[in-house]
GULOKE-118805 format. One record per residue (C-alpha): x, y, z; residue in one letter. Coordinates in steps of 0.25 Angstrom, whole numbers, plus 5000, padded with zeros to 4 digits. Example, Ala and Ser with C-alpha at 12.3 -4.5 7.8 and 13.67 -1.06 7.14 Angstrom:
504949825031A
505549965029S
END
This chain:
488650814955X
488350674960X
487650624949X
488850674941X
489650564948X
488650454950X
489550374945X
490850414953X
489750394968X
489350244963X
490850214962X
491150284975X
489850214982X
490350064978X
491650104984X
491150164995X
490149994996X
491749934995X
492250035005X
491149985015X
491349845012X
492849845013X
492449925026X
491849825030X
492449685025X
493949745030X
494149695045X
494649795056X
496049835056X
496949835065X
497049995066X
495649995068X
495549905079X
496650005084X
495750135083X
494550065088X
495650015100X
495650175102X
494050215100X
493750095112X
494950145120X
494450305119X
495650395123X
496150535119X
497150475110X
497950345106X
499250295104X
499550305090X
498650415085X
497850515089X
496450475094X
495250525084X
494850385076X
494950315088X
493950435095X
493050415081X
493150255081X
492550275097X
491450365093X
491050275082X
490850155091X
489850215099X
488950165086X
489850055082X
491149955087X
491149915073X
492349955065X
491549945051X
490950055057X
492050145062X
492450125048X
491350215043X
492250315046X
493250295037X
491950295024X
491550455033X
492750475029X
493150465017X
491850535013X
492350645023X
493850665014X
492950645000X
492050765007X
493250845010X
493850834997X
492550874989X
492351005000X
493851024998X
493851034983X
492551094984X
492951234993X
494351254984X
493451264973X
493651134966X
492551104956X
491351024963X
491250914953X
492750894954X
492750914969X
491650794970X
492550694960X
493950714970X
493050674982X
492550554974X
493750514971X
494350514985X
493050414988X
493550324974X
494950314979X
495650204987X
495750294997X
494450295000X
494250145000X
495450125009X
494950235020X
494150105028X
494950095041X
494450185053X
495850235056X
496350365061X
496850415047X
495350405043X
494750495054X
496150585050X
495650585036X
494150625042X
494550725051X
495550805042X
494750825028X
493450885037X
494550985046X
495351015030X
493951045024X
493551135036X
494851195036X
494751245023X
493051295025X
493651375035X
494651445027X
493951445013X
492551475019X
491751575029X
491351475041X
492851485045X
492651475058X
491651345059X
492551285048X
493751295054X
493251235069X
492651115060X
494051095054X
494851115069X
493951005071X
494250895061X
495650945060X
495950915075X
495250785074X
496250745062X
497250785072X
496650705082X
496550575071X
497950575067X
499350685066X
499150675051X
498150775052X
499350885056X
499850895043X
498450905036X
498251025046X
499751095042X
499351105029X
498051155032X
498751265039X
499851285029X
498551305018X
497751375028X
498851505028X
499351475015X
498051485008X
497151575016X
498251665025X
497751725037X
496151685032X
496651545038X
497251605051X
495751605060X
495551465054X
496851415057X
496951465071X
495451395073X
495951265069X
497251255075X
496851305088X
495651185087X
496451095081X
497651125093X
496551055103X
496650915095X
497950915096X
498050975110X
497150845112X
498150765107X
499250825113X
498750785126X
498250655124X
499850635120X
500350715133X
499750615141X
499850475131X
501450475131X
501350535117X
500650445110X
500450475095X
501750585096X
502650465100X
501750365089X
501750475078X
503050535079X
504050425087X
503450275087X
503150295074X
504350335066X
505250255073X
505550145064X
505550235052X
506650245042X
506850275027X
506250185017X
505950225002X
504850125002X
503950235010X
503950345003X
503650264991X
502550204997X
502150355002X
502050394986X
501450254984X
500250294993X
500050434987X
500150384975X
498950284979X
498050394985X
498150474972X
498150364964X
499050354951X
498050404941X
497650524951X
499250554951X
499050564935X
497950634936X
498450744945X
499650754936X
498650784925X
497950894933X
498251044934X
498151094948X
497751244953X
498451284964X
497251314971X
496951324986X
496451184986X
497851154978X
498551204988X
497951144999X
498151014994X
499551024991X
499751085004X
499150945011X
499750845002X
501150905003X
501150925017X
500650765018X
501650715009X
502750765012X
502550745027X
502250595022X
503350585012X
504250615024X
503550505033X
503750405022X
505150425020X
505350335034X
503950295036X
502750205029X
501550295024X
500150235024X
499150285016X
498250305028X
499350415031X
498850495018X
497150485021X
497350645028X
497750675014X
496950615005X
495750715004X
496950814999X
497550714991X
496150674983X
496050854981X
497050844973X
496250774961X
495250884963X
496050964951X
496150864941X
495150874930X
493650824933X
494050704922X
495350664930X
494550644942X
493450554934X
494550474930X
495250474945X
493850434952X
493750314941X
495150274943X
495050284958X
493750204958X
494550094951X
495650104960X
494750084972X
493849944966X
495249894965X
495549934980X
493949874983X
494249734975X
495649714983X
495049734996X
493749684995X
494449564989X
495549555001X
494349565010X
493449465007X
494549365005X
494249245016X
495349245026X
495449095026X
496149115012X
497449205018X
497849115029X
499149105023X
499449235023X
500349275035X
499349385041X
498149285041X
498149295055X
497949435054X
496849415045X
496149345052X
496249435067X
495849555059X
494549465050X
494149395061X
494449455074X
493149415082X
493749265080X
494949305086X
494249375098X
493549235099X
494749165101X
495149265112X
494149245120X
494749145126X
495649235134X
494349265141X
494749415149X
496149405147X
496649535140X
497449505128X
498549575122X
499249555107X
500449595098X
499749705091X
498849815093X
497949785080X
497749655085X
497349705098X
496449805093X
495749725083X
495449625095X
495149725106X
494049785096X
493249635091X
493649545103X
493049675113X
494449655123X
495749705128X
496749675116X
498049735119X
499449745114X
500649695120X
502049665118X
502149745105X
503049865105X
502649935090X
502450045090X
500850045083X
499650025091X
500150065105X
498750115111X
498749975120X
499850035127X
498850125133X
497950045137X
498849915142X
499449955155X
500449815154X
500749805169X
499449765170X
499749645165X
500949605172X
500849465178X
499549445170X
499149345160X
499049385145X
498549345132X
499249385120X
498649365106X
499449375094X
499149325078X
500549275077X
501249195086X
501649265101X
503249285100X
503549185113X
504549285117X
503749395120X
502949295130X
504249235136X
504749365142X
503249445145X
502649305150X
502949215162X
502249105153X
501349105142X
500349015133X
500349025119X
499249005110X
498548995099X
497148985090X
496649005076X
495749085069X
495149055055X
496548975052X
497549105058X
498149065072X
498349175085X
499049145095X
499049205109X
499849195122X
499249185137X
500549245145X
500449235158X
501149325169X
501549435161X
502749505164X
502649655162X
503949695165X
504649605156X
503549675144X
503849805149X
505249785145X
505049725132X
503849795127X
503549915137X
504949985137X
505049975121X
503650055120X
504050145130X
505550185122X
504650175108X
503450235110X
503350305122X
504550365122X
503950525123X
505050625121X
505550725132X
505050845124X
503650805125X
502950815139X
502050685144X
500950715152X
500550545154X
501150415146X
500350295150X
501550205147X
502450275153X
501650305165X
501250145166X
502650075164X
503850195168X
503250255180X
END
């Protein structure tokens, strides 16, 4: 079978070199600074999400701190889903040849290429296709019991990896009895009364967090949301770049059997995008947003004609070089020759961050806070010191909340460190007087601010009091066993 696609696995291996590369040559981002934050600050949960690629990221730096190396898990990945989708096909009784060419195609598309980033939407992808894939062993074959612990498993670790993972477990259960009547009852019952125990887990981390990811999820993050026409079109925009337009044309060409694996899919997909459709109507949607879904969504080519998925793999290889070309390009691009582009100081914090840390050193023992919290996650993880943030009220990247107590800097002197100038304002009303500074790195200037005497009770009323009403603001209907930030600051 593999020799009858020897071409097909060269093309996939010189992808799989770029993937590396590109791996490699991209600098960290400032997402993963922030789950590497989370891996060295080990807890039962975080702010935003819930805990798992933070949990992985940890264990993974038992063998190394390097974050090319907790990249690795994104390429187990996406071999993982490609698995999944040939196993899939493979047990509804899709023809093995044909099966084979859909998985390859998955590892041709941009998709693929683009899965690089160690984020929680990668272990969301990982965790989900293994618990769908056991699921469906344990409804389709005779080691029901074992499958369906093995699928409990993954399943409540999706859970635990991000919410999305609720609606890929609906439609399981909406097929599961649809498909298989009471058959699926014994299984069902397994993995629910598993799967509860994740989110019992979860359930008490929020209990005793203020409602952390319920507040985030549900509140923080909806707030600002309002009608736009522009989202839903960039919401089709993004299937359509999944799919790819000659895979739309091919699917339009194919004629589908409403088999078991038909309706399963149908049953995901439809579930997902209208649930998405809806989101976009108010809200931006990522394509990070789809990666749950895109073993489903690459099942579908799995009916077309065995020479419609040649042609996809072809065309999707193409497709990929091109995304190669622009970001290997973009990448080795020297930085000296963008800095007049308006972001060339974050440019240079993100390319050369040990220079920076350099600089900082300065500040000796002092602790030092920032604006942001990608910027104080990127140099908490390569300078190897407290970075925090401070006077900044959005409502993304609130885990310093937790570990700041900011009374325990009252009447202290402070650093601040910014990539833009520090508004004088802020400083005027937090500081009893302060120092402004400056220095340059490779031709972008950072400036900082030595604030001495700072005056928690004037921050708490500017910045404290807004969290509290925007983000901690938990609803009488929900019982609150501890809130660190209501605990430290209103009692």
């Amino acid at each position: 079978m593999t020799n009858y696609y020897k071409k097909e696995l060269q093309i996939l291996f010189a992808i799989f070199i770029f993937k590396i590369a590109i791996s490699v040559l991209l600098p960290l981002t400032g997402d993963e600074a922030y789950f590497i934050k989370w891996a060295d600050n080990l807890s039962m949960g975080y702010y935003d999400h819930p805990p798992m690629v933070g949990w992985i990221i940890h264990l993974m730096s038992y063998i190394s701190g390097s974050h090319i190396f907790f990249r690795l898990f994104t390429v187990v990945t996406t071999f993982t889903a490609a698995f999944v989708i040939y196993k899939i096909a493979l047990l509804y009784r899709v023809e093995k040849s044909k099966a084979l060419l859909t998985s390859l195609i998955f590892l041709a598309s941009p998709v693929d290429l683009l899965l690089i980033l160690m984020t929680n939407d990668v272990a969301l992808l990982f965790f989900s296709s293994l618990g769908t894939l056991f699921l469906l062993y344990s409804l389709e074959k005779k080691e029901w019991l074992r499958y369906s612990l093995l699928a409990s498993l993954f399943l409540g670790s999706a859970f635990l990896s991000k919410y999305f993972a609720v609606f890929l477990m609906l439609s399981l259960l909406i097929f599961s009895f649809y498909m298989y009547k009471s058959k699926a009852l014994k299984n069902v019952l397994i993995v629910t009364a598993v799967v509860s125990l994740f989110i019992a887990q979860n359930l008490y981390f929020n209990y005793n967090s203020c409602w952390n990811n319920i507040l985030f999820n549900f509140f923080a993050r909806t707030e600002d949301s309002s009608y736009n026409i522009g989202t839903p079109l960039g919401y089709f925009g993004l299937i359509l770049y999944i799919l790819t337009p000659w895979g739309v044309y091919f699917l339009f060409k194919t004629k589908f059997e409403k088999t078991r694996l038909f309706k399963l899919l149908i049953l995901i997909l439809s579930v997902a995008f209208f649930i998405f459709f809806v989101v976009s109507l108010k809200n931006k949607i990522g394509l990070h947003w789809f990666l749950i879904f895109t073993p489903y969504i690459f099942l579908l080519f799995s009916f077309m004609d065995e020479k419609y998925l040649t042609k996809l793999f072809k065309y999707n290889a193409i497709f990929t070089f091109l995304h190669v070309i622009i970001l290997v390009t973009l990448l080795l691009i020297p930085t000296s020759l963008l800095k007049d582009n308006k972001k060339y100081s974050d440019i240079v914090m993100y390319t050369q961050p040990e220079a920076l840390c350099a600089e900082l050193e300065r500040f000796d023992d002092e602790r030092i806070f920032t604006l942001g919290y990608s910027t104080a996650a990127l140099l908490s993880h390569y300078c190897k010191r407290d970075v925090t943030v401070l006077f900044n009220n959005s409502k993304y990247g609130r885990f310093d909340d937790k570990l700041l107590d900011v009374r325990t800097i009252s009447d202290k002197d402070i650093t601040i460190f910014n990539k833009s100038p520090i508004n004088e304002e802020l400083l005027n009303v937090v500081c009893n007087s302060y120092v402004l500074g400056s220095f340059e790195t490779d031709g972008a200037t950072f400036y900082t601010a030595k604030c001495n005497g700072f005056e928690y009770d004037e921050y708490k009323k500017r910045y404290l009091d807004v969290q509290n009403k925007k983000f901690y603001n938990i609803p009488s209907w929900l019982p609150v066993g501890e809130c660190y930030f209501r605990e430290r600051y209103y009692r």
